[in-house]
N, C-alpha and C positions, 0 to 999 in steps of 0.2 A: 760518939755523940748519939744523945738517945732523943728520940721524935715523938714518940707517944704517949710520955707523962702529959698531965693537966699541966699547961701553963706555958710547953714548952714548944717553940715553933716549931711549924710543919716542915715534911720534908719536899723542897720546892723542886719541881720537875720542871724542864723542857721537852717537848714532845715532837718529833718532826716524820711527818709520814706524808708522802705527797696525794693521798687517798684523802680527799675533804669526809666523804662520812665517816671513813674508818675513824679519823683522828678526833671528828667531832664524839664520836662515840666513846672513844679511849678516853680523851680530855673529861665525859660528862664523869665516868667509870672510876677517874684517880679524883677528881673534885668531890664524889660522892663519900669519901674516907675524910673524917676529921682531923686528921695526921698527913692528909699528903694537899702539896696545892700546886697548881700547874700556872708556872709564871710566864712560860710564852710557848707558841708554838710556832713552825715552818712546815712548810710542805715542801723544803730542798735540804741539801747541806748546803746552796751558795751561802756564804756570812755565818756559819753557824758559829764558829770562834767568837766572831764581835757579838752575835747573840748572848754566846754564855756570859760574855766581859761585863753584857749590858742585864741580863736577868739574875747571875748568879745563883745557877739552881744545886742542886745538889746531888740529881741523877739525870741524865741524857737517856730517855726511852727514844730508841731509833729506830726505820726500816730497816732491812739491812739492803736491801733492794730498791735504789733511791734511785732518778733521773739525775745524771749530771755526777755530782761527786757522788759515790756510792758510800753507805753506810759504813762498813769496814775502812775505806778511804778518809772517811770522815774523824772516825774512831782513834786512827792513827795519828792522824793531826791535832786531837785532843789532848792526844795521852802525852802531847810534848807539849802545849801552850799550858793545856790543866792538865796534869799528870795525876792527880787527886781525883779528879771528878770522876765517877762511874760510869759507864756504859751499857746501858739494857738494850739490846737488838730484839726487834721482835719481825720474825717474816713468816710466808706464807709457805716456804719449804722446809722439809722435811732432812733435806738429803745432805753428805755426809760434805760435800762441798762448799755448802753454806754455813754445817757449824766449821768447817776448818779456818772460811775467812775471818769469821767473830772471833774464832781464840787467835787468829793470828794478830786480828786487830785489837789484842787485848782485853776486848769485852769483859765485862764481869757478870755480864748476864746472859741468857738467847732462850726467848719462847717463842714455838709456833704460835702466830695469831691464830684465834680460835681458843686458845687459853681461856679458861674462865676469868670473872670478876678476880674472886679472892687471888687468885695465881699469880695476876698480873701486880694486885697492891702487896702481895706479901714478896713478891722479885724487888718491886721497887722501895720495900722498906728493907727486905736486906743489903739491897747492894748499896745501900741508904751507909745503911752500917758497917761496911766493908767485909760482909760475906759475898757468896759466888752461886746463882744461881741455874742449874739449864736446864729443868724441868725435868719431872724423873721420866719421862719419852725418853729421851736422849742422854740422859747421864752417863748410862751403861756402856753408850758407845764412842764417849772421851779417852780412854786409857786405850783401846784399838786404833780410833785415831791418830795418838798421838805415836803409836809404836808404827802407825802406818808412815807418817811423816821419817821417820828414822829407818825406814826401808824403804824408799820412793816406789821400786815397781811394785810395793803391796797396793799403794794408794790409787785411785785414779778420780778425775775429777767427775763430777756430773755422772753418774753412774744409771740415768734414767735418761741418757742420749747413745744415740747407737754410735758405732765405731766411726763411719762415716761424718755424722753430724758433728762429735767431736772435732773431728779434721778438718771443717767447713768453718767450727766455731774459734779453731784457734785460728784460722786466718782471716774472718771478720775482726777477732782482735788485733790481728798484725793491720787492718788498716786499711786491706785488700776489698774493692767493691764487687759485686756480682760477678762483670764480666771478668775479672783477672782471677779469679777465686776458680769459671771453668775455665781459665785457658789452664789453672795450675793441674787442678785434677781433670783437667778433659772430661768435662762433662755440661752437656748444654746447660745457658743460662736459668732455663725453664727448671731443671733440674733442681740447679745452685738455689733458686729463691723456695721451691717446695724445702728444703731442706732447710733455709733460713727461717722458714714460717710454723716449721713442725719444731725446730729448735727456740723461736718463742714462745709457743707455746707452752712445751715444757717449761722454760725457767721464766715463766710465767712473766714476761716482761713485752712492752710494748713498743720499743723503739730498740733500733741499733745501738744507740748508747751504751742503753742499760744492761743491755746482751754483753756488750765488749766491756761493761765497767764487772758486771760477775765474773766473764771470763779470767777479766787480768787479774781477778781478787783472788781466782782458783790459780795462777801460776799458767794462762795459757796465753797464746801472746807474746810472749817475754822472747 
């Protein structure tokens, strides 16, 4: 299906990012393209299924780093109600754990935001048209990843958390609050939260949820 002749409908987006500027910003950015039109937006993935039932767009531009159900999470639940419809992730990391969740969840696209204008409208016209975009940042580094996946100890998750903080963060995802987190590593509670607070920082997230929804999407947790 082709979008950009004269005469021929646009390519209709939904857009969910829980950032009100960022999305207002994104939304003005694909409206400003005479070929793309943005028919709803959310700031969660709660509802996003009955969303798409209800806008029928033709690409899902997503956080991947969402409150609540995470973007990957999200993606997955798509690719079985709409298994057609596309998914473009776009987040604020770089790192090798966040494109592993997108390709795990299918994705057909993943830009770091910060992408220019053109970048982001020419992802969502291709994946419009069932090509595969990941920005040529990170292109290079899909065929290592994926040979990482078929050697698990090549791989490791969050590669911008120390050793420690990994071991802190895979049992925030098991579930465990501060105080059982130091009785496991015998380490004061004071401790356990400095390392909770430097670990959101890095994956740039603001609540526990969101922490434990990246981790389980990296395979930690489980």
């Amino acid at each position: 299906m082709t979008h950009s002749s004269e005469g021929e409908s646009p390519v209709r987006v939904v857009v969910v990012d829980d950032h009100p500027l960022f999305r207002a910003g994104l939304r003005a950015a694909l409206d400003s393209a005479p070929d793309i039109e943005v028919v709803a937006e959310a700031g969660t993935a709660e509802g996003l299924e009955a969303l798409v039932q209800r806008a029928l767009p033709d690409v899902v531009v997503m956080d991947l780093a969402l409150p609540g159900v995470s973007g990957p999470a999200a993606a997955r639940a798509l690719a079985v109600s709409h298994p057609l419809l596309p998914v473009l992730m776009l987040t604020m990391s770089q790192d090798d754990a966040s494109l592993l969740a997108a390709l795990r969840a299918g994705a057909r696209g993943y830009l770091v935001k910060g992408a220019g204008r053109e970048a982001v409208l020419n992802a969502v016209r291709t994946v419009a048209l069932g090509g595969a975009v990941f920005g040529p940042e990170i292109a290079g580094r899909i065929a290592a990843l994926l040979a990482g996946e078929r050697n698990p100890a090549a791989a490791r998750p969050f590669p911008e958390l120390t050793e420690r903080e990994r071991e802190v963060l895979d049992l925030v995802a098991r579930g465990l609050d501060n105080r059982r987190i130091a009785r496991e590593l015998v380490l004061s509670e004071k401790t356990v939260r400095n390392h909770v607070s430097r670990i959101f920082a890095k994956l740039q997230v603001a609540h526990r949820a969101a922490a434990v929804s990246q981790a389980r999407d990296a395979g930690l947790g489980c």
